[in-house]
N, C-alpha and C positions, 0 to 999 in steps of 0.2 A: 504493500500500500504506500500511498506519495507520505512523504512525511508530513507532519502536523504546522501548519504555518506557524511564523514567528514574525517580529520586526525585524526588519535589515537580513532576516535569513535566505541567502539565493545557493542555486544547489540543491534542492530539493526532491530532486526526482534522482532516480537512477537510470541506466540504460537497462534493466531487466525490467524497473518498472513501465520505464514508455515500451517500452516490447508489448509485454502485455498488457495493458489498457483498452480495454473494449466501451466503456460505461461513453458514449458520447457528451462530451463537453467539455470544459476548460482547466487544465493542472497547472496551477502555477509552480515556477521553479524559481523563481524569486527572482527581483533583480527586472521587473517587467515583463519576463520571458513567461509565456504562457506552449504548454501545448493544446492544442484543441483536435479533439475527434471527435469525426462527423457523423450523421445518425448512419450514414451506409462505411462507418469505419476507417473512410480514409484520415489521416494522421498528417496534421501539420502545427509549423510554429510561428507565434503571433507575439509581435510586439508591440505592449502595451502603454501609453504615457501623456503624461498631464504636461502644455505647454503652453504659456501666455493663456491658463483658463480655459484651453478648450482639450478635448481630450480624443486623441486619435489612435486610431489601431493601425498596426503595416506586420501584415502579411511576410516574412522570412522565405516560406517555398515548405513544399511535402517533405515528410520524415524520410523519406527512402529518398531525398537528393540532399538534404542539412541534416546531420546529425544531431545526436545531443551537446557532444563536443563544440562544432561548427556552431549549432545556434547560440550556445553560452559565449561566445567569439563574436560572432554579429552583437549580442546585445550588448557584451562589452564596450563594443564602439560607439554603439549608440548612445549607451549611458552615457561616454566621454560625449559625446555632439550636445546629447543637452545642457551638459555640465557648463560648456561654454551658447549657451543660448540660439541653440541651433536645432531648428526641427529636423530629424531623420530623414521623415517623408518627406522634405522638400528638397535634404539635400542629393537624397536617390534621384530624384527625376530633373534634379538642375544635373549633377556628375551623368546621367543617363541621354540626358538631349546633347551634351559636350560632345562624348564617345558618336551621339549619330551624326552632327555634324564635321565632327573631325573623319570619319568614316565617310560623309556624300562628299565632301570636299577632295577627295582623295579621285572621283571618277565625276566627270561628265554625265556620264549617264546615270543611270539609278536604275536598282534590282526591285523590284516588287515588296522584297521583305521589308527592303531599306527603305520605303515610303510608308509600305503599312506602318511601321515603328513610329516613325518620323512623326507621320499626321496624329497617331493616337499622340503620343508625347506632346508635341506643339500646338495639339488642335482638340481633343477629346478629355486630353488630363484636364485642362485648364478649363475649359469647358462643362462640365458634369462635376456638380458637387458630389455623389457616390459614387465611391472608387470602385465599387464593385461593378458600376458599370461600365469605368474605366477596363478593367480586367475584365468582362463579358466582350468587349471588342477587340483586346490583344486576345483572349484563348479563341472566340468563333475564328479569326484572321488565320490565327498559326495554325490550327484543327485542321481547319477545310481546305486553305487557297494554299498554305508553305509548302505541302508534297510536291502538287503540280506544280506551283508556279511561283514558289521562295526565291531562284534564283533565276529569273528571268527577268529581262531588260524589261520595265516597265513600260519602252517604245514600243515592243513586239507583242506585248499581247494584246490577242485577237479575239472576235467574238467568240470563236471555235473554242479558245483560254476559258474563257470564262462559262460554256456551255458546257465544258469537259469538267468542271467545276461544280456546277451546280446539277445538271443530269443525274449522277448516281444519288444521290437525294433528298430530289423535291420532291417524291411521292411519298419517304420514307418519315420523311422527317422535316414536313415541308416552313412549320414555322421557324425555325432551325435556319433551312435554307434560303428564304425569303430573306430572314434579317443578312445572311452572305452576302447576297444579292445586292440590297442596300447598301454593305458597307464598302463592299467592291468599288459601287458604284461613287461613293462616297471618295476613297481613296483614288480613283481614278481621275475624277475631276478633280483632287487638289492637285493630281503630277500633273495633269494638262494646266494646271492658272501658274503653277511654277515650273514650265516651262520642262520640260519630261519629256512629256508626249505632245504628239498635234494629233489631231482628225476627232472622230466620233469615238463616244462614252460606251464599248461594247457593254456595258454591265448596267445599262439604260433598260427599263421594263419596256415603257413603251415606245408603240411603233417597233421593236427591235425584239427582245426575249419574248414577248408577248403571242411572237408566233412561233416561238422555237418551247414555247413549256405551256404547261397545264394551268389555269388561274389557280392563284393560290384559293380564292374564293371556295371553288371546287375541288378543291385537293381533300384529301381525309385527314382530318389533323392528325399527329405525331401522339403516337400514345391508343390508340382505337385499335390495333392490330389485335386480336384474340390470340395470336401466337407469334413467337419471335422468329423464324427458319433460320438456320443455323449461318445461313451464309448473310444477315443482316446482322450481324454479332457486332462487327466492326464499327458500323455509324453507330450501332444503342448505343455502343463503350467511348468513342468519341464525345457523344453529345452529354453522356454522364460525368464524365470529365470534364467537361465544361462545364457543368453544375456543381460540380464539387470545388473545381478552382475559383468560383467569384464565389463561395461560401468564404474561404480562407483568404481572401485579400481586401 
């Protein structure tokens, strides 16, 4: 069992105990550092903290990528950022927009990854007071579109890009898919105003996909199947990973 809290006690847990921890919800380990497990089990670390009065949570990453060790290291640092009057959260996504700038700046062109980042960082962070809807547009992006087309010149993709994209599915999973669709579309138009791409917005509903998929209107929502077939396995566990990741951030 996690031990018995105290004041000023961090260190709290053990690695035998975050092992097995099944009970969903939040152990603290002291020191800000929270684990939290979710009701379907997955296990991650959450850092907790009070700053100029307001009070914010920042998500670390899943137990099987940050250990126990690793996360007591992250919160160490943080501890030090607040100590000198520096919020965490701001300073991840200020050191985060640096690393993508200094990375577009390096090429001409631009890869698909390197925009989707870009835009949620300079345009969705700042944007959207819940972060977790921050994180529901970086996991749909990396889920769906990074296989296909993470490393591809953002000049070259094609309607065909983005049909090969959203096809496997919008019948399966189509509310899911619809919001790709959007964000594609989304992301596409900021590389074309900053200068990326020229011509038309493949990832435009109408007049364009409109004739190439099914309305979503008429689609069967996500979730109504009476049975899973074994070869849908892959989108259910995609799209439940994307549920479980904007729990934890």
């Amino acid at each position: 069992m996690p031990k018995k809290p105290g004041a000023h006690v961090i260190h709290r847990l053990s690695a035998l105990v975050v092992k097995n921890l099944k009970k969903p919800g939040r152990y603290a380990d002291g020191g800000n550092l929270y684990l939290q497990v979710s009701t379907g089990g997955a296990k991650s670390w959450l850092f907790r903290y009070d700053i100029k009065g307001r009070s914010r949570e920042m998500g670390l990453g899943p137990l099987h990528a940050i250990d126990l060790h690793a996360a007591r290291s992250l919160a160490k640092t943080y501890r030090g950022q607040l100590l000198q009057g520096v919020d965490p959260i701001d300073a991840r996504l200020a050191a985060r927009s640096a690393q993508l700038a200094e990375e577009g700046a390096q090429h001409a062109r631009k890869k698909w990854k390197w925009c989707c980042e870009t835009y949620v960082a300079e345009v969705k962070v700042p944007e959207l007071t819940n972060a977790k809807h921050a994180a529901q547009w970086r996991t749909t992006l990396e889920t769906y579109t990074y296989p296909k087309l993470g490393e591809k010149w953002v000049d070259e993709i094609t309607l065909d890009d983005v049909f090969g994209v959203l096809k496997p599915i919008w019948l399966d999973i189509n509310e899911t898919a619809s919001r790709v669709r959007s964000r594609m579309e989304a992301v596409l138009g900021w590389a074309k105003v900053k200068g990326y791409r020229t011509g038309d917005n493949p990832a435009v509903w109408k007049s364009n996909l409109q004739h190439l998929l099914s309305s979503p209107d008429k689609v069967q929502d996500e979730g109504h199947h009476p049975s899973l077939p074994y070869e849908k396995l892959g989108a259910f566990m995609a799209r439940l990973h994307e549920i479980q990741a904007t729990n934890v951030k």
